[in-house]
N, C-alpha and C positions, 0 to 999 in steps of 0.2 A: 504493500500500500504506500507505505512512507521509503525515499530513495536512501535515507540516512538520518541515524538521531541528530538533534541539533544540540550543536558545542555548547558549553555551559554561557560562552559569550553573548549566544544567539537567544537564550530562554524566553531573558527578561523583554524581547523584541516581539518572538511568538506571539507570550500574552498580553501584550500590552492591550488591546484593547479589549479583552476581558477582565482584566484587572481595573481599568478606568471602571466598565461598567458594574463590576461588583462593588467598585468603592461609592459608584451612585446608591448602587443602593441597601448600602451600609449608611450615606446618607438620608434616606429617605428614612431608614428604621429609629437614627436619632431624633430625625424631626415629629415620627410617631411616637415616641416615647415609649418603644419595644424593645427589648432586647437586638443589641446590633452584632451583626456578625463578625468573628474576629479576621482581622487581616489577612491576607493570603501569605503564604510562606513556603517559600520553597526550600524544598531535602533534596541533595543534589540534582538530578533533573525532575523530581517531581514538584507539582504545585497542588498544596494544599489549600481548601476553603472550609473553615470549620466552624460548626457554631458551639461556644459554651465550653471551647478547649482552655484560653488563657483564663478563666476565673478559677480552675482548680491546681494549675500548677504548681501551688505550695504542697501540696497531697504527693510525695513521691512514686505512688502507686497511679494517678492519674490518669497519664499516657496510657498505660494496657486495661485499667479497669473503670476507668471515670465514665460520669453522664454527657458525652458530648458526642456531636455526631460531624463528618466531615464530606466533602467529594471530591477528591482527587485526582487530577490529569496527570497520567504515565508517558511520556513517547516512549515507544520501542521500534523497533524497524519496520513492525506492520502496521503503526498506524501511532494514534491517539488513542490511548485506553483511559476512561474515564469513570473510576471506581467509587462505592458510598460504604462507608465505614461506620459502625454503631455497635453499641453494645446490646446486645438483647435481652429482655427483661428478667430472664430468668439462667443468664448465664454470668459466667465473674469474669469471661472473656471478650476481647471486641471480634467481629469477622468484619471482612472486606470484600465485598463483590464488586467483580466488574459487571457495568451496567450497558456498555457499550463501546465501541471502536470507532474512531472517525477519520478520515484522510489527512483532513488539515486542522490546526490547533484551533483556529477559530470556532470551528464548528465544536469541538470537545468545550471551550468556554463556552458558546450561545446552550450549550444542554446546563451544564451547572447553573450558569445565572437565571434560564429558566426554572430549573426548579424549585432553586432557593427564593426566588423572587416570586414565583407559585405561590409559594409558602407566605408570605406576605399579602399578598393576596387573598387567601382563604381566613388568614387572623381579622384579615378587615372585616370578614362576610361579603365578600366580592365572588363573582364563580368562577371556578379551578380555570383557568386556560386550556388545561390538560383533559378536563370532561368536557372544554366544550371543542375539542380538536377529536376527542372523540367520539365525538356528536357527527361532527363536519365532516370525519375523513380525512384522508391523504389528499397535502397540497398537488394541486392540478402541475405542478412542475415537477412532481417526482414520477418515479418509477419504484413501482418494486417486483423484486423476482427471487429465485431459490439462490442461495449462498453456493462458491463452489466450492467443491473438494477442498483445497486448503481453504479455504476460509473458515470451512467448519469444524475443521481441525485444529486451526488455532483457536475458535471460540472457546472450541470446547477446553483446549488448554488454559487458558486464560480465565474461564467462567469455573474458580473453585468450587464443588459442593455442589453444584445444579441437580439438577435430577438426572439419570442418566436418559438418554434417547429422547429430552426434550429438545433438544437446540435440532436434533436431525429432524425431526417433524417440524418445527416451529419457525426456524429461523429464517430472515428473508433481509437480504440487502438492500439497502433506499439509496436511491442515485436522482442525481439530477438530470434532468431529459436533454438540457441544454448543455452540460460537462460530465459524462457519463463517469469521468475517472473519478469525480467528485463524491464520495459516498459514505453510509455508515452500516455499520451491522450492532443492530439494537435487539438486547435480549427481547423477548415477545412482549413483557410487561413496560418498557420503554418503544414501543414502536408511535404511540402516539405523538413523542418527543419528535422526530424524526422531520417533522413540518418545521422546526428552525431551520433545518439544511438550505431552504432559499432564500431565508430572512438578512436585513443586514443587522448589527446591532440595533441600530435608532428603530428598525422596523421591529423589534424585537420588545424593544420598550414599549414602543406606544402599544402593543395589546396588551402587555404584561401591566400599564397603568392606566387603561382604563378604567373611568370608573372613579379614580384616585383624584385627587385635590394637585395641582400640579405644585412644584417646589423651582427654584434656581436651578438650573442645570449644571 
């Protein structure tokens, strides 16, 4: 998917404009008087977006067993992997799924800031993005079709713990009609996500706040 990981020089350039837009709306959640997410933080080539990680770090145990939850973009040479980290309510461990694969890093940040920003959304009483895309359907600019052979090979590599023989019945590649190379492979339960693929950020924004009270840009 991806020709080569990018140099550690290159990262902070990738995400830049996911990083702008998650710090909008980290601004917005100040201005609402909710809990705001904490900053992104990168571990060598990974970028972390985590909520409710920096209030427990006096807790040395924190990092493996604390109440916070993250979603993290990986490059590896197939792609954008973009993982969600939580601990489960009845375990003393965290798990890390991958949620999906993307070509370009952009598209790996427009999936996190949707979600997160989702989530902001639903505290208003505003409705999900996500029900109502899955109301809509798949945008008129995508395609989708069966994964190939390696692709499903690395999914299933990469997707710890799935069920087994779900990704082989399930899975399905979303590409853009008009840059076919341009694409993601989203577990089934993210397929709705997958309508970012033709969005820009600002077009990303205005669904994700409607509805909302505008702020300073």
């Amino acid at each position: 998917m991806r020709d080569e990981k990018p140099s550690p020089e290159s990262r902070n350039f990738a995400f830049l404009e996911t990083i702008n837009e998650f710090g909008y709306w980290r601004r917005r959640q100040s201005e609402l008087g909710v809990a705001v997410y904490d900053e992104p933080a990168f571990e060598g080539d990974r970028i972390h977006f985590r909520s409710g990680f920096q209030m427990g770090l006096d807790w040395p145990h924190w990092r493996e067993h604390g109440e916070w939850s993250s979603y993290t973009i990986e490059p590896t040479d197939a792609g954008y992997l973009v993982k969600h980290s939580t601990k489960g309510e009845r375990s003393a461990g965290r798990t890390e799924r991958t949620q999906a694969v993307f070509t370009r890093p952009g598209d790996a940040g427009k999936f996190v800031v949707g979600r997160m920003a989702n989530a902001v959304r639903v505290d208003l009483g505003l409705e999900s993005l996500i029900v109502r895309w899955k109301r809509s359907g798949i945008d008129p600019r995508l395609r989708r079709q069966k994964p190939t052979t390696d692709q499903l090979r690395f999914m299933n590599q990469v997707c710890v713990g799935i069920q087994p023989g779900l990704l082989e019945k399930y899975l399905h590649q979303f590409f853009l009609v008009a840059q076919p190379q341009i694409y993601a492979l989203p577990l089934p339960s993210q397929e709705p996500m997958m309508n970012i693929l033709p969005l820009s950020f600002a077009e990303l924004r205005d669904l994700l706040t409607d509805g909302m009270q505008p702020i300073d840009p």
